[in-house]
C-alpha positions as CSV (number, residue, x, y, z in Angstrom):
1,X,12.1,-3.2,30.0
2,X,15.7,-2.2,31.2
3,X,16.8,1.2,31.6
4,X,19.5,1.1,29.0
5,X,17.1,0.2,26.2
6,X,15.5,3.5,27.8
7,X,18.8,5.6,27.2
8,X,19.4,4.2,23.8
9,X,16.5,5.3,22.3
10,X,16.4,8.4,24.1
11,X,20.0,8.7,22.8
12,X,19.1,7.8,19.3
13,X,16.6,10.9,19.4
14,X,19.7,13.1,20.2
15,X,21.8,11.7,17.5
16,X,19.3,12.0,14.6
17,X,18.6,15.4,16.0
18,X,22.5,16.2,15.8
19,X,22.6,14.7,12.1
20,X,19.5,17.2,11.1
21,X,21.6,20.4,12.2
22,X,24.7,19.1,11.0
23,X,22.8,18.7,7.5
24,X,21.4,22.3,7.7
25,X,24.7,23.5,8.7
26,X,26.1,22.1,5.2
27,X,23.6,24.2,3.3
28,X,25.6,27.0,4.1
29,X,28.5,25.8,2.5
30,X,29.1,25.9,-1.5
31,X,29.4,22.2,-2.5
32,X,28.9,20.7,0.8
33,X,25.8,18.4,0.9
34,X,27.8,16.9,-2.5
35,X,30.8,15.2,-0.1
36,X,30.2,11.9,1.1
37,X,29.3,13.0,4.4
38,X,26.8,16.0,3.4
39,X,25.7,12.5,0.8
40,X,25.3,10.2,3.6
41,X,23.5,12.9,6.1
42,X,21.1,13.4,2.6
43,X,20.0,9.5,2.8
44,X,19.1,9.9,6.0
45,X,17.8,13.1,7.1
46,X,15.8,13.7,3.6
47,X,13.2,11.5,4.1
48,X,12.4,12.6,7.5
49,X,12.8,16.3,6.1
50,X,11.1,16.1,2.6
51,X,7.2,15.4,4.4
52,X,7.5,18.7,6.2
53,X,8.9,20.9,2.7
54,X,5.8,20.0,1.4
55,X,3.4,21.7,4.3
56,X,6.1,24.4,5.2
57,X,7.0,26.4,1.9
58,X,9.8,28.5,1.9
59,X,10.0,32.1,3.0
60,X,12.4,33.3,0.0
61,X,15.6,32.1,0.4
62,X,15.2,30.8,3.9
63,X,13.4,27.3,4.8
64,X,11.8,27.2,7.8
65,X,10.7,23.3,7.4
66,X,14.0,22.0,9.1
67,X,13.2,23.8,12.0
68,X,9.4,22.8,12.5
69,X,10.8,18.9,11.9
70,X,13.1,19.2,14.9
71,X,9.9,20.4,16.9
72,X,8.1,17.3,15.7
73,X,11.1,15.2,16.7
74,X,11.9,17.1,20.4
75,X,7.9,16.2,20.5
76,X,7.6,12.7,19.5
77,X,11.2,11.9,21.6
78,X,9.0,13.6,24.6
79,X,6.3,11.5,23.9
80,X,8.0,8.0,23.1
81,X,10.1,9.0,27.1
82,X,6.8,9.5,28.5
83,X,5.0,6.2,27.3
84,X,8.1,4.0,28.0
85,X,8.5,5.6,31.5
86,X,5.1,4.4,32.0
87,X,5.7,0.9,30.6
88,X,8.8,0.7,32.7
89,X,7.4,2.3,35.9
């Protein structure tokens, strides 16, 4: 395996963890998940986002689930690096 199949998926994890805050970001602004970019960030951050509303429930108006996804996702990018260093190493 070549390195730069290493640093796209390691870069892939940074994106989709970029387009998770950038989606939470939009929640603070009235009518922004409803423009075509808040829309397009919905399709693919939602599905990711929705298995972890259903364990995490909201603390009154604040949602705490976004922030144990990214965990998951810094941990699963930690572990994917790990396994693939050893494949390539």
């Amino acid at each position: 395996m070549d390195i730069s199949v290493f640093k796209t998926i390691d870069t892939l994890f940074l994106i989709y963890r970029y387009m998770i805050i950038a989606y939470i970001l939009l929640s603070w602004f009235p009518n922004a998940r409803e423009s075509s970019i808040g829309m397009l960030l919905s399709r693919l951050v939602e599905p990711y986002l929705s298995p972890f509303r259903r364990f995490v429930p909201p603390l009154g108006p604040i949602d705490f689930s976004p922030i144990v996804a990214l965990f998951a996702l810094i941990f699963l990018q930690q572990g994917v690096v790990y396994v693939l260093s050893l494949i390539m190493f």
